[in-house]
C-alpha positions in Angstrom: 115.2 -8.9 147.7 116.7 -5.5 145.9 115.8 -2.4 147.2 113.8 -0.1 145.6 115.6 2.7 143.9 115.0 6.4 145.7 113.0 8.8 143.6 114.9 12.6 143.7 113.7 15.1 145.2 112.4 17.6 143.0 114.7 20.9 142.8 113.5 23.5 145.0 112.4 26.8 142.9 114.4 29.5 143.5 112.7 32.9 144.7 113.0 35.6 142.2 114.5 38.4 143.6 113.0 41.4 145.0 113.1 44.3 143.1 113.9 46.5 146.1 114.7 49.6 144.1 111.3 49.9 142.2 109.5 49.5 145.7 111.2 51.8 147.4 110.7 54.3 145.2 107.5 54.2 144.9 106.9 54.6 148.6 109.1 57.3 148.7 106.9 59.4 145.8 104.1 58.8 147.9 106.0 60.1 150.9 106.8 63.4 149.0 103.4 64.0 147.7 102.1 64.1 151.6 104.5 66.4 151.5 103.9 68.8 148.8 100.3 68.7 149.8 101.0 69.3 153.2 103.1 72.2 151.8 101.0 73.8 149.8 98.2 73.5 153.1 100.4 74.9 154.7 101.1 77.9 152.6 97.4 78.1 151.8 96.7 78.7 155.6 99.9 81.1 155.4 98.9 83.0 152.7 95.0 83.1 154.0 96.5 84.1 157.5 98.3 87.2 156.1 95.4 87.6 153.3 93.3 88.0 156.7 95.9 90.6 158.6 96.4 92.4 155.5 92.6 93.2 154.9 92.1 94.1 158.8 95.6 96.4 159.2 93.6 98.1 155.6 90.3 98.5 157.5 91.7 99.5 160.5 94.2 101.9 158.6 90.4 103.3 156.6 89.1 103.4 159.6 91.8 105.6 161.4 91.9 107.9 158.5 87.9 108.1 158.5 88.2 108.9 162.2 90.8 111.5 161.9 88.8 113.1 159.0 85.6 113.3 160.7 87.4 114.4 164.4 89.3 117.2 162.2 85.6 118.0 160.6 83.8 118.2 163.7 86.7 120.4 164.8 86.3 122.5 162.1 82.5 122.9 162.6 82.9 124.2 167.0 85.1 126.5 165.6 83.1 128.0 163.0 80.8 128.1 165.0 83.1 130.3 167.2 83.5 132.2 164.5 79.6 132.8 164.0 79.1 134.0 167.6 82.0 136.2 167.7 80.6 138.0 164.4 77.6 138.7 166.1 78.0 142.4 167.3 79.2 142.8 163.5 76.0 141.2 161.8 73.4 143.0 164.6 75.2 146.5 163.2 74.8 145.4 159.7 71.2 144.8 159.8 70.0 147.5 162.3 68.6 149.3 159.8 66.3 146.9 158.3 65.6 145.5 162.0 64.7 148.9 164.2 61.6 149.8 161.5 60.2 146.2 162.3 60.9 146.5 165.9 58.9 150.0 165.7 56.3 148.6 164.4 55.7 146.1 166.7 55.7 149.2 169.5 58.7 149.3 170.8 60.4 152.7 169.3 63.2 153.3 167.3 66.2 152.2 169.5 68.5 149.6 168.7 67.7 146.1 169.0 69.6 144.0 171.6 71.2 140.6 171.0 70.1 138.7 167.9 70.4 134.9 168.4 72.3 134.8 164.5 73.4 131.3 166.5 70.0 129.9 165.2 70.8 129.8 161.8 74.3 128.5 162.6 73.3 125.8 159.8 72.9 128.3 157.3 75.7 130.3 157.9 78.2 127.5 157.9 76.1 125.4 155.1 79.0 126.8 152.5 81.4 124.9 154.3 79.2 122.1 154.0 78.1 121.7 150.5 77.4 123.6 147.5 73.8 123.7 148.4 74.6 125.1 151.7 76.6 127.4 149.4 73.6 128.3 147.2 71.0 128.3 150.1 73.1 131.1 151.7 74.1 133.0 148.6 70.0 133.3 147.5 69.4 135.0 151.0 72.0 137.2 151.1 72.8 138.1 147.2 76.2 136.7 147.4 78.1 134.7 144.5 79.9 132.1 146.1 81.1 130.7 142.7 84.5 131.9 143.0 85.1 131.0 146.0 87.7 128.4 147.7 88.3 125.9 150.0 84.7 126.0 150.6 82.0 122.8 150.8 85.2 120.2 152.1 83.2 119.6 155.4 81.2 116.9 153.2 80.3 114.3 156.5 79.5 117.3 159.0 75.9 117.4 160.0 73.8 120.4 160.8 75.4 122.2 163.3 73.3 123.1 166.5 74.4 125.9 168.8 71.9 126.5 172.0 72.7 129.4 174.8 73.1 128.0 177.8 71.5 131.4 179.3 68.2 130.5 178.4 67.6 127.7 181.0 67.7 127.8 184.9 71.3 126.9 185.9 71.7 125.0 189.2 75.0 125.4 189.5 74.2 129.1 190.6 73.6 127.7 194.2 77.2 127.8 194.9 77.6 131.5 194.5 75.4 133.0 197.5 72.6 132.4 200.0 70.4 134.8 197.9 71.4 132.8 195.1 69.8 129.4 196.4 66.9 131.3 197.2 66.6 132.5 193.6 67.3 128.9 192.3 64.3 127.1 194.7 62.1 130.3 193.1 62.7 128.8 189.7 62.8 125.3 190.2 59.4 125.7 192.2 57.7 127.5 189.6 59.2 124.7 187.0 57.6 121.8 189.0 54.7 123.7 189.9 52.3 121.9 187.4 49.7 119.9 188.6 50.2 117.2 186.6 52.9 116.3 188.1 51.3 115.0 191.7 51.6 111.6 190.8 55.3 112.1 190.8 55.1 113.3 194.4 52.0 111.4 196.0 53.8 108.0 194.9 57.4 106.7 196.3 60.3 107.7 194.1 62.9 104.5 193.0 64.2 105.1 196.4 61.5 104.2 198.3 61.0 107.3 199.4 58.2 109.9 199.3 59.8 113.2 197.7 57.5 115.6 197.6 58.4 119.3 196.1 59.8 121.0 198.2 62.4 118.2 199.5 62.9 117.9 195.5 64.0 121.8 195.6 65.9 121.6 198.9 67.8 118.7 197.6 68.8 120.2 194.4 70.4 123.1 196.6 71.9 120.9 199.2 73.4 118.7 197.0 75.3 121.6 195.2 76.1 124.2 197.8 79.2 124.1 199.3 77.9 124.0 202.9 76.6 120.9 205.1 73.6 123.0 206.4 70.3 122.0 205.5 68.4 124.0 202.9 64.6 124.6 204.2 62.5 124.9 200.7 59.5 124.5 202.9 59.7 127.6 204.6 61.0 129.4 202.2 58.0 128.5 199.2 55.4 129.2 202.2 56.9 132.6 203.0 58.7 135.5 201.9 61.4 134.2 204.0 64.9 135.7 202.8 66.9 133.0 204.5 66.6 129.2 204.2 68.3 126.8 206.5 67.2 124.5 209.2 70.2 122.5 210.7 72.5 120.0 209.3 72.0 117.9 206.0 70.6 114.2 206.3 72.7 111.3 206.2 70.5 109.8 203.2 72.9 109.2 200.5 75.2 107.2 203.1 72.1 104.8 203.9 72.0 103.9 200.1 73.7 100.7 198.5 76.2 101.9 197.8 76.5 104.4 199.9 77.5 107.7 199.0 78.0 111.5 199.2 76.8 114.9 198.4 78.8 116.3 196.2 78.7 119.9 197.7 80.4 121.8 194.3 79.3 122.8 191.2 78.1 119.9 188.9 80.1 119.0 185.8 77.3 118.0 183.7 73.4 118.3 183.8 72.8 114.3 183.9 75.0 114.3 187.0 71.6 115.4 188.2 69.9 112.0 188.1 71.8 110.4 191.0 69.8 113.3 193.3 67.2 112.1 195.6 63.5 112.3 193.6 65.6 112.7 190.0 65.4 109.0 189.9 62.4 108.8 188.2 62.8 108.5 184.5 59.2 109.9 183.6 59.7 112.6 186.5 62.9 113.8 184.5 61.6 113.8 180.8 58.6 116.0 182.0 60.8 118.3 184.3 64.1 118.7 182.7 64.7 117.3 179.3 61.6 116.3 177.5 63.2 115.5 174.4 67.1 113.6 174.9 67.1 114.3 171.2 66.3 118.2 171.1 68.4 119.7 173.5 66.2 123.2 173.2 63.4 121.6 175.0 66.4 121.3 178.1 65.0 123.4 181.1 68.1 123.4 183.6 71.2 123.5 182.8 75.2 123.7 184.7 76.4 126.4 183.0 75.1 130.0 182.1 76.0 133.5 183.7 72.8 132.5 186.3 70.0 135.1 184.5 68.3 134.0 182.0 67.5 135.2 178.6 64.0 135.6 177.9 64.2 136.2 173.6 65.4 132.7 173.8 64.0 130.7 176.6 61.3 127.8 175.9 57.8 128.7 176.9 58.3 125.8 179.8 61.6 127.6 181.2 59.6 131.4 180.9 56.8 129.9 183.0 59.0 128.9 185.5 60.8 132.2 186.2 57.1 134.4 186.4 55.5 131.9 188.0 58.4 131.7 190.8 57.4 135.7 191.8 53.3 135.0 190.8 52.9 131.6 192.6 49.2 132.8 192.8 48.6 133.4 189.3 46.1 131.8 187.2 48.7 130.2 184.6 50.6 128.4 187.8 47.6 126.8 189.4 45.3 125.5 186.3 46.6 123.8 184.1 44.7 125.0 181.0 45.4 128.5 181.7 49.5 127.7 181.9 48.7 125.2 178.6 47.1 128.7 176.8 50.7 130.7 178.0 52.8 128.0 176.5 51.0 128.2 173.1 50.9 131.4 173.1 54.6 132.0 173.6 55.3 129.2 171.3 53.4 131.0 168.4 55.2 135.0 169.3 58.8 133.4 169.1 57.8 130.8 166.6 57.8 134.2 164.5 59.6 136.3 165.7 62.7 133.7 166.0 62.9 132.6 162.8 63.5 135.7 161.2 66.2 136.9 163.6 63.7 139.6 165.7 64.1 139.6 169.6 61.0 140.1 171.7 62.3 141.6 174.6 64.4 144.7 174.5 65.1 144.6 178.2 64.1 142.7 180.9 62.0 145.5 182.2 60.4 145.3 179.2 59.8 141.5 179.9 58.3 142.0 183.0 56.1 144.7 181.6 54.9 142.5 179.1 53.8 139.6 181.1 51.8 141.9 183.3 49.3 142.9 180.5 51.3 146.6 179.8 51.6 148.0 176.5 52.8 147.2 173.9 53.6 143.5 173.9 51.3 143.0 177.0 48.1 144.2 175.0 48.7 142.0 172.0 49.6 138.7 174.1 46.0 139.7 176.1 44.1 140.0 172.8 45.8 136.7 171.7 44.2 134.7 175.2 47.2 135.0 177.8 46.0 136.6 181.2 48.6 139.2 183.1 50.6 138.4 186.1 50.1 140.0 189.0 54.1 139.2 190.0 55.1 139.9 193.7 58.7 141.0 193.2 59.4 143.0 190.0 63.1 144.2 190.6 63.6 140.4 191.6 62.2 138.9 188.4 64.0 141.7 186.7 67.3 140.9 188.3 66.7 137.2 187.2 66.4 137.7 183.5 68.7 139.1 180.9 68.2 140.2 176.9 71.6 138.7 176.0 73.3 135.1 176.4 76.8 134.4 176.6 77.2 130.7 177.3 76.4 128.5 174.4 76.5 124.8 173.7 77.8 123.5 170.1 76.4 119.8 169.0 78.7 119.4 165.8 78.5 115.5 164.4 81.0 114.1 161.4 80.6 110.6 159.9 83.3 109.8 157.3 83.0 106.2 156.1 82.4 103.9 159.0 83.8 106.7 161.7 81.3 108.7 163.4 82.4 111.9 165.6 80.2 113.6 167.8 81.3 116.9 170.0 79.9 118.6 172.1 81.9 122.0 173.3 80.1 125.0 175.9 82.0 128.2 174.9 82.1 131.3 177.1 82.1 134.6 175.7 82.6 136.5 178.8 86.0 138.1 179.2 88.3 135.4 181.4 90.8 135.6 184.1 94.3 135.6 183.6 95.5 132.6 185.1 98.7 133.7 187.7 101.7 131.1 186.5 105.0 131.4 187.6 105.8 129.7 184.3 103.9 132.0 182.2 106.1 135.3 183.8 109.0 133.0 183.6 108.5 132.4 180.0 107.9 135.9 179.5 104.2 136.3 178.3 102.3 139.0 179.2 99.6 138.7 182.0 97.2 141.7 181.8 96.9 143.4 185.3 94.9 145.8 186.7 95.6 149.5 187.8 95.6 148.3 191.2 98.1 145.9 190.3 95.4 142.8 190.0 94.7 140.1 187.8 93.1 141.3 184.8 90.8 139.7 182.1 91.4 138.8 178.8 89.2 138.2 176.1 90.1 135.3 174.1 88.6 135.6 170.0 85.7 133.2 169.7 85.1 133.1 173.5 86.7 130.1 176.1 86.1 126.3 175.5 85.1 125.7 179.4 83.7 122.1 178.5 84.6 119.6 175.5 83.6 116.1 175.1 83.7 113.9 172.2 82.2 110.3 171.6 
């Protein structure tokens, strides 16, 4: 039997080869697209990064300038206003004449007028630096061109300016300065918290806890000033015509509190230092004692600077209650409160006109006390106009406690440039200062000014002495 005959194998098929090269480089464009795009992302984020830094360095830059232009504007305004209360003696000189025939016919002769506060129509005076309108307002009242003048209305972000004598409120810093001194201050303060409306404030506890009724109030206004540790005793004092106050050492109160704390025995650096005193607490208590108005700061009643009297041409009704009511405690107008309402307006109204066209009321502060006992010629027309008289107690110490010219003043002077805002607040003196004894000043070889005697002299700066500046 023959064997079959094998059948082949069919040839095996050959793979084509791969085409590497076309493979590879398609993977690697792919690869370099991630790549581009993640570049350019990259960048993107880059450039918006810097696009970001470069817009807040501008800002900031704007802002800076802003800043620097409305600081420098602000600047500009305290000392103009400098410049307004140093001219005063000048401008009182230039319109005497027109002045003494209205004072004369308001009965008070032909002599020459006192101080005139020019510092309440700062605004008006310095409105050419302002604006043109300021320019034009100023130029209609006085018949002066100010079209050819320069370098005026560049101030274009400054605000009305607001100066405010410090003289014309009750300064509590005078407790310092003697033991007759503290008695005058508790004499004021009580006839400023005399009102009756204000029992609720001292029948209720304060946000101590405590019951603080007027005369620990006064006594702790003193204590918390003077220099001593010795007790101040309102109480006797306000009961009698005691001329001493004191009744052993001070309390330990402020160390009970939490936290505990001190008197602070010196003069206060600012009027709201006054809120951390025992009774001041009270936020209602404060607005109807010392600042009624946070935005007005005429309406202020107390005050840390101030030569101690104060002036009555320019003192708020509230603040001229105070002082004749602290040597008239028995009066009429500082028991009822209708009768002291009737005062108030009626003060209001006099320097409401009198004020605003530059006239003082009082001559002297005898004249002052004259006129709030009913005398002639002031005295009369306030009587025919509703006010009572005063029977006051102590003339020559009222009269010792007021003045007819301020020399402490307070200048509000607010720029806003762009997005800056600058406010400043500066208290210039005008009283002659102190030369201050430096061992570097003789080295350098300045002149000190020096008595006969061979003391320290005084020196009066131009524009007064910049004893407070702060600037938000």
């Amino acid at each position: 039997m023959s064997e079959a005959p094998a059948t082949p194998k069919p040839p095996r098929r050959r793979r084509a080869p791969r085409r590497r090269g076309l493979r590879g480089g398609r993977d690697q464009a792919g690869v370099a697209l991630i790549m581009v795009l993640a570049a350019i992302a990259l960048m993107f984020v880059m450039a918006e990064q810097t696009r970001d830094e470069v817009e807040v360095y501008s800002l900031s830059a704007a802002v800076a300038r802003d800043q620097l232009i409305a600081e420098a504007q602000a600047r500009s305004a305290v000392n103009l206003a400098r410049v307004v209360l140093n001219s005063e003696p000048i401008i009182r000189r230039v319109i005497a004449p027109i002045l003494t025939p209205l004072m004369a016919m308001m009965g008070r002769g032909l002599a020459a007028p006192p101080q005139i506060p020019v510092w309440e129509q700062a605004d008006l005076i310095i409105g050419p630096f302002r604006s043109q309108e300021g320019a034009n307002a100023l130029g209609d009242l006085a018949r002066v061109s100010f079209d050819s003048a320069k370098n005026l209305g560049g101030l274009t972000g400054l605000s009305p300016v607001v100066i405010i004598d410090e003289d014309s409120r009750i300064n509590v810093n005078g407790a310092v300065r003697s033991s007759v001194a503290q008695i005058l201050l508790a004499k004021q303060l009580q006839g400023l918290v005399f009102n009756p409306g204000l029992n609720g404030f001292f029948e209720q506890r304060d946000p101590d806890g405590q019951f603080t009724d007027r005369p620990t109030l006064i006594s702790n206004v003193v204590d918390y000033i003077d220099f001593d540790e010795t007790a101040f005793d309102a109480q006797s004092l306000l009961a009698t015509t005691a001329t001493a106050a004191s009744s052993g050492p001070e309390d330990s109160f402020y160390q009970r509190l939490r936290p505990p704390g001190r008197r602070r025995n010196a003069p206060l650096d600012s009027i709201e230092e006054l809120r951390m005193l025992r009774g001041f607490g009270d936020d209602d208590l404060w607005h109807a004692v010392v600042d009624p108005d946070p935005a007005n700061p005429r309406r202020r009643t107390l005050t840390v600077w101030g030569q101690g009297a104060v002036n009555v041409n320019t003192a708020n009704a509230q603040t001229l209650l105070a002082l004749v009511c602290a040597y008239a405690p028995d009066a009429p107008q500082c028991q009822d409160l209708t009768q002291a309402s009737v005062f108030i307006t009626t003060i209001t109204m006099v320097q409401g006109l009198t004020l605003s066209m530059g006239i003082p009321l009082f001559s002297s502060a005898s004249q002052f006390v004259a006129t709030v006992q009913g005398r002639p010629p002031l005295g009369t027309m306030l009587t025919q106009l509703g006010m009572q008289p005063f029977v006051v107690r102590d003339v020559a110490g009222l009269e010792r406690s007021v003045t007819v010219e301020s020399k402490v003043f307070s200048v509000y002077a607010e720029a806003e440039v762009g997005a800056a805002h600058v406010r400043v607040h500066a208290v210039i003196d005008m009283r002659p200062q102190p030369e201050l004894p430096s061992t570097f000043m003789r080295a350098a070889g300045m002149n000190i000014a020096t008595t006969a005697s061979g003391g320290l002299g005084v020196s009066q700066a131009p524009g007064g002495t910049v004893i407070y500046w702060r600037e938000d």
